[in-house]
MARLOMAR-574309 format. One record per atom (N, C-alpha, C, CB): x, y, z. Coordinates in steps of 0.1 Angstrom, whole numbers, plus 5000, padded with zeros to 4 digits. Atoms other than C-alpha are relative to their C-alpha. Glycine has a CB too. Example, Ala and Ser with C-alpha at 12.3 -4.5 7.8 and 13.67 -1.06 7.14 Angstrom:
BEGIN
500949885000512349555078500950125000499050005012499149895000513749895071499250115008500450054986
//
This chain:
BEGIN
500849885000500050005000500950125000499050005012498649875003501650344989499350065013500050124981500249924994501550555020500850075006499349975006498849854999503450885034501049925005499750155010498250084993506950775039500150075013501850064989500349964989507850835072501150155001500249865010498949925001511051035062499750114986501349914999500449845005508851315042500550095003498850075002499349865002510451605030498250075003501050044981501549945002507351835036500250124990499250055015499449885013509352115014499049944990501950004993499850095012509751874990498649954998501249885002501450045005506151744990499050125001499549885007500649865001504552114992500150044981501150125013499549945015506452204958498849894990502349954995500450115008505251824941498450024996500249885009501749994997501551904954499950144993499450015019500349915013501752234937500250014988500350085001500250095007502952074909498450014994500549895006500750085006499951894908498950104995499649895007501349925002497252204914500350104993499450055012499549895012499352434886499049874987502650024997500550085013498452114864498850014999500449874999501450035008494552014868499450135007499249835004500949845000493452404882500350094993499950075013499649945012495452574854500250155006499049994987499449844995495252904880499950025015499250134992499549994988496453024911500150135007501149954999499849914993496453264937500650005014499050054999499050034985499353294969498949945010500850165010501350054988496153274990499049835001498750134998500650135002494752954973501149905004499449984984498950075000498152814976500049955017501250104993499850014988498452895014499049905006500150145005501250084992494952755019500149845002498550024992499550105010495552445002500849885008500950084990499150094995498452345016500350025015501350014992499649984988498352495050500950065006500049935003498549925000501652715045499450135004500950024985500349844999501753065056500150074981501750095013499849965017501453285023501650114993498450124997498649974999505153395026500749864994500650045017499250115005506053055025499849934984499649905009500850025010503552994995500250054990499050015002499349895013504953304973501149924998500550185004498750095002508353124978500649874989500049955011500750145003507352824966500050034984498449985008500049955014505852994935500750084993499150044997498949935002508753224931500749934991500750035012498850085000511052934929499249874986500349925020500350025018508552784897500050064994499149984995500549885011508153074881501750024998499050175007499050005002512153074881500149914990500649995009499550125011512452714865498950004990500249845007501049985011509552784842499049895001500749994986501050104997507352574860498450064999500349955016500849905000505352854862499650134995500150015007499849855001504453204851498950115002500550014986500749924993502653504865499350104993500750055009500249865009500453744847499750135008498849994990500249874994499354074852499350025014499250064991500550044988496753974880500649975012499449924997499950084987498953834904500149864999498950035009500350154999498053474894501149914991498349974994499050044997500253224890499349834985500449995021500750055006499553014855501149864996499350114991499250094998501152644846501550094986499149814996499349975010504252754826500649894989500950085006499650125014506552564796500249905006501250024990499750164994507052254815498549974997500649985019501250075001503452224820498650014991499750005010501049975010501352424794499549904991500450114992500850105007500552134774500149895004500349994988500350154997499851904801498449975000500749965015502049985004496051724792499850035011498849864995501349974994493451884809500250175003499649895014499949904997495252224816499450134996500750005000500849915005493152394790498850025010499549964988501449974986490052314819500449995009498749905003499749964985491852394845498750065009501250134999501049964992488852624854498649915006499650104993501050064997486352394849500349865016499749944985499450064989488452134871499850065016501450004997500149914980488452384903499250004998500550145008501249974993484952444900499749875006498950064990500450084991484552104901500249905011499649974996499750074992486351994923499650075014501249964997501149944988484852314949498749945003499550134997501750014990481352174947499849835004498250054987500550114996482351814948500249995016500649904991499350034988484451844982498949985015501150145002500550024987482151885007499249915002499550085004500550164997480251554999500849954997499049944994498850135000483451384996500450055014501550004986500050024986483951495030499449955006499950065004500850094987480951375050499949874993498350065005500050095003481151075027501249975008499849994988498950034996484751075042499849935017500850134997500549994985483351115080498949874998499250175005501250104995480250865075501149814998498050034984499750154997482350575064501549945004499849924987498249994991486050655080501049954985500349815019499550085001487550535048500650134987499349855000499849925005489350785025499550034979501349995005500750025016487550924989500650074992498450054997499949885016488251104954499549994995500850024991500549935010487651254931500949974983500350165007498850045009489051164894499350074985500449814999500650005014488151244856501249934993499550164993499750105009489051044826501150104990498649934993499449935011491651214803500749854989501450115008499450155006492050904776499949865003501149995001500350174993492950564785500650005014501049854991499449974987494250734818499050095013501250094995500849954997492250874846500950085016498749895001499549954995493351154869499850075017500150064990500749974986492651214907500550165002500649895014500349824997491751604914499850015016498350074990500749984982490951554953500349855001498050055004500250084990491051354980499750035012500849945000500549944987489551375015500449865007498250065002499350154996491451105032499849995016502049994995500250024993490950925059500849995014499749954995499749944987491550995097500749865008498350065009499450174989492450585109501650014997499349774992498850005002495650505113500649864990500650015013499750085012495750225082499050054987499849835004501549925011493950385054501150034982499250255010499650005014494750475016500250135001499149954988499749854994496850795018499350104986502150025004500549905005496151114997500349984986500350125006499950065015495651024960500450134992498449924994500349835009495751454943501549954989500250225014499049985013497851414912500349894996501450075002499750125006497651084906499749964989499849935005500650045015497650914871499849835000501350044987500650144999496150524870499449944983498650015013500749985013495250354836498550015008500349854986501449994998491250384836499549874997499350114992500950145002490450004826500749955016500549884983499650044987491949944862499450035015501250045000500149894987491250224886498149975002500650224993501750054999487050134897499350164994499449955020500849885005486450554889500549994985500350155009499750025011487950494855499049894991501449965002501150135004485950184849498550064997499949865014501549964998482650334856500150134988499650065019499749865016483750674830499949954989501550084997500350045014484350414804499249904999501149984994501550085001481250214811498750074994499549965015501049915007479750524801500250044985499850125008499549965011481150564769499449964989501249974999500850075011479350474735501349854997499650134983498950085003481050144724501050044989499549894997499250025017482650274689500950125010498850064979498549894998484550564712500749895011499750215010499350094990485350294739501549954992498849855004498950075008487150084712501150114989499249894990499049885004488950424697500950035006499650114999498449964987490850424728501249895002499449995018499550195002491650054723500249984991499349885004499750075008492550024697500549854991500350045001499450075004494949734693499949905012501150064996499950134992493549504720499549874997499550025011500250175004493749134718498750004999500449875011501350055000490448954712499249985016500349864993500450104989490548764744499550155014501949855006500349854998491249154763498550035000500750104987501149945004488649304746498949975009499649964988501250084996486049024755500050025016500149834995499949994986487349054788499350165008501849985002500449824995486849454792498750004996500850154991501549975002483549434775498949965008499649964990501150064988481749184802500750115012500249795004499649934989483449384832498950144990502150025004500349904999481849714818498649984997500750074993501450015000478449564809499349955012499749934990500750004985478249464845500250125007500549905010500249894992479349744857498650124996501450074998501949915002475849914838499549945004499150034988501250135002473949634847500350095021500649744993499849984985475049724887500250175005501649905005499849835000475750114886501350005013498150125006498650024993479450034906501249944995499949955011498650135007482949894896500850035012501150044980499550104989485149754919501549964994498949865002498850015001489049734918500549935012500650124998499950074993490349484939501849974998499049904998498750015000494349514942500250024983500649845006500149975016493849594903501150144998498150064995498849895009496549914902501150015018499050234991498950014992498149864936499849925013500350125004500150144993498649564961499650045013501449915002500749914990496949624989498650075008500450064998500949975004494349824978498750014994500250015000501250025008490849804968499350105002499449885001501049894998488050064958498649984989500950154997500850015003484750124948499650104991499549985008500149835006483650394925498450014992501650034985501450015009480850504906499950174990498449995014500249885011480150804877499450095006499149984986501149874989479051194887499650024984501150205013500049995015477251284858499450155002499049864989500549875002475951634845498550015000500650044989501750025004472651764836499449914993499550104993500550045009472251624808500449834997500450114991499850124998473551314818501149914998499149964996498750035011477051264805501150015014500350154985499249974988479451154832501750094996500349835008499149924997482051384841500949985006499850065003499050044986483651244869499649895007500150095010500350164996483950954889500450035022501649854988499750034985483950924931500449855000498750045011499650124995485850654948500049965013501049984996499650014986486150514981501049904999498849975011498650055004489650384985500449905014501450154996499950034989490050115011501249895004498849985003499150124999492549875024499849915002500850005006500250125005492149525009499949935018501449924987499950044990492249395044498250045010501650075005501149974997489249575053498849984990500250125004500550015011487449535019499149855000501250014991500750094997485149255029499150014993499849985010501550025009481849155007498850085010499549824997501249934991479849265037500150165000499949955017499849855000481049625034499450074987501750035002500349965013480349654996498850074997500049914994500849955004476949704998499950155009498849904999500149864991477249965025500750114992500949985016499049915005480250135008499150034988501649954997500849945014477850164975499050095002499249894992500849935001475050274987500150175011499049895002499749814991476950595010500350054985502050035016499649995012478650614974499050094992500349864994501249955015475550704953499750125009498249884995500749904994474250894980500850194998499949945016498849915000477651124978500050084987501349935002500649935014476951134937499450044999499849974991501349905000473751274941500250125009498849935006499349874997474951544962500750084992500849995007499249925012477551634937499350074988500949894994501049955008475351624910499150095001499449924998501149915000472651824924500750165003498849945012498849895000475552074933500750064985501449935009499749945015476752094892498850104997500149874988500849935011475352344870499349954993500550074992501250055010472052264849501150054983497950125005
//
């Protein structure tokens, strides 16, 4: 199970983590920075000082602090904005989802055959699945990936896939037609040993998922009797979200 080393740099993982929120929020302000990470906003200019030097970063007129040539053409930075919004209105039902089932959640969207975690509200125990924000996972693995491309028409499904075996294929196609048939997918040590999670699609007005919540738990705790519990806090958490998006 990947969790915080014990010999964290916290510099060094302050910089990484902003990194991540230059990449999928595309804009920045010292004060979002400070909030964020919990730094004073001295420390937080510093920080972005010290990107904006290596061209991690670059500042415009406003004050704000935008991804620079390292990261301007990383996917999704064009919706940076859209990303922060939604990851503002998902947070606070990925919180009390966080609190009702002790077990730590995210937040992810699909960029490709890759799916990208934007949040996390991680859990308070002392064995748990640590903070997922900037992570990349293929999406036929990850359970919020699974459920994004369960929603997909089949002819763009297989545009992504191009070149997969027969046997593959057959294989991804029953997994995703249960996952419609059930409205959950389910990763079970599937992208890291250890861990298993549950996920399910946030979709829009108009019905087109957007995003995917997960609850991320350690295989050890991940018992069949928990499943149905963990699904049905799950939906309850997407319907929050959802009713929180824009029409």
């Amino acid at each position: 199970m990947k969790n915080r080393p014990p010999y964290a740099l916290g510099s060094v993982d302050n910089v990484l983590l902003l990194l991540h929120m230059l990449r999928d929020q595309g804009r920045l302000k010292v004060a979002d920075v400070a909030r964020e990470l919990g730094i004073a906003r001295s420390t937080a200019h510093r920080l972005l000082a010290m990107l904006v030097y290596r061209d991690f970063a670059v500042q415009d007129e406003h004050h704000t602090y935008l991804p620079g040539p390292f990261l301007a053409s990383a996917p999704g930075a064009a919706s940076g904005s859209a990303l922060r919004e939604l990851r503002a209105m998902a947070r606070p039902a990925m919180e009390a989802l966080c609190a009702r089932v002790r077990e730590t959640v995210n937040l992810m969207v699909r960029v490709g055959t890759e799916v990208r975690f934007l949040h996390s509200a991680e859990s308070a125990q002392i064995l748990h699945v640590g903070d997922r924000r900037g992570t990349i996972l293929p999406a036929d693995r990850a359970s919020g990936g699974k459920v994004l491309l369960a929603a997909l028409p089949r002819e763009r499904l297989w545009e992504l896939y191009p070149g997969l075996p027969d046997a593959e294929r057959a294989a991804l196609t029953r997994e995703l037609d249960e996952i419609r048939v059930r409205g959950y997918a389910l990763n079970i040590d599937g992208t890291e040993q250890g861990v298993s999670a549950i996920g399910c699609a946030v979709r829009d007005g108009r019905g087109s998922a957007v995003a995917a919540l997960s609850i991320a738990v350690p295989s050890a705790r991940f018992g069949g009797d928990r499943v149905g519990v963990f699904a049905a806090e799950l939906r309850r958490a997407v319907a929050e979200v959802e009713q929180a998006l824009p029409d």
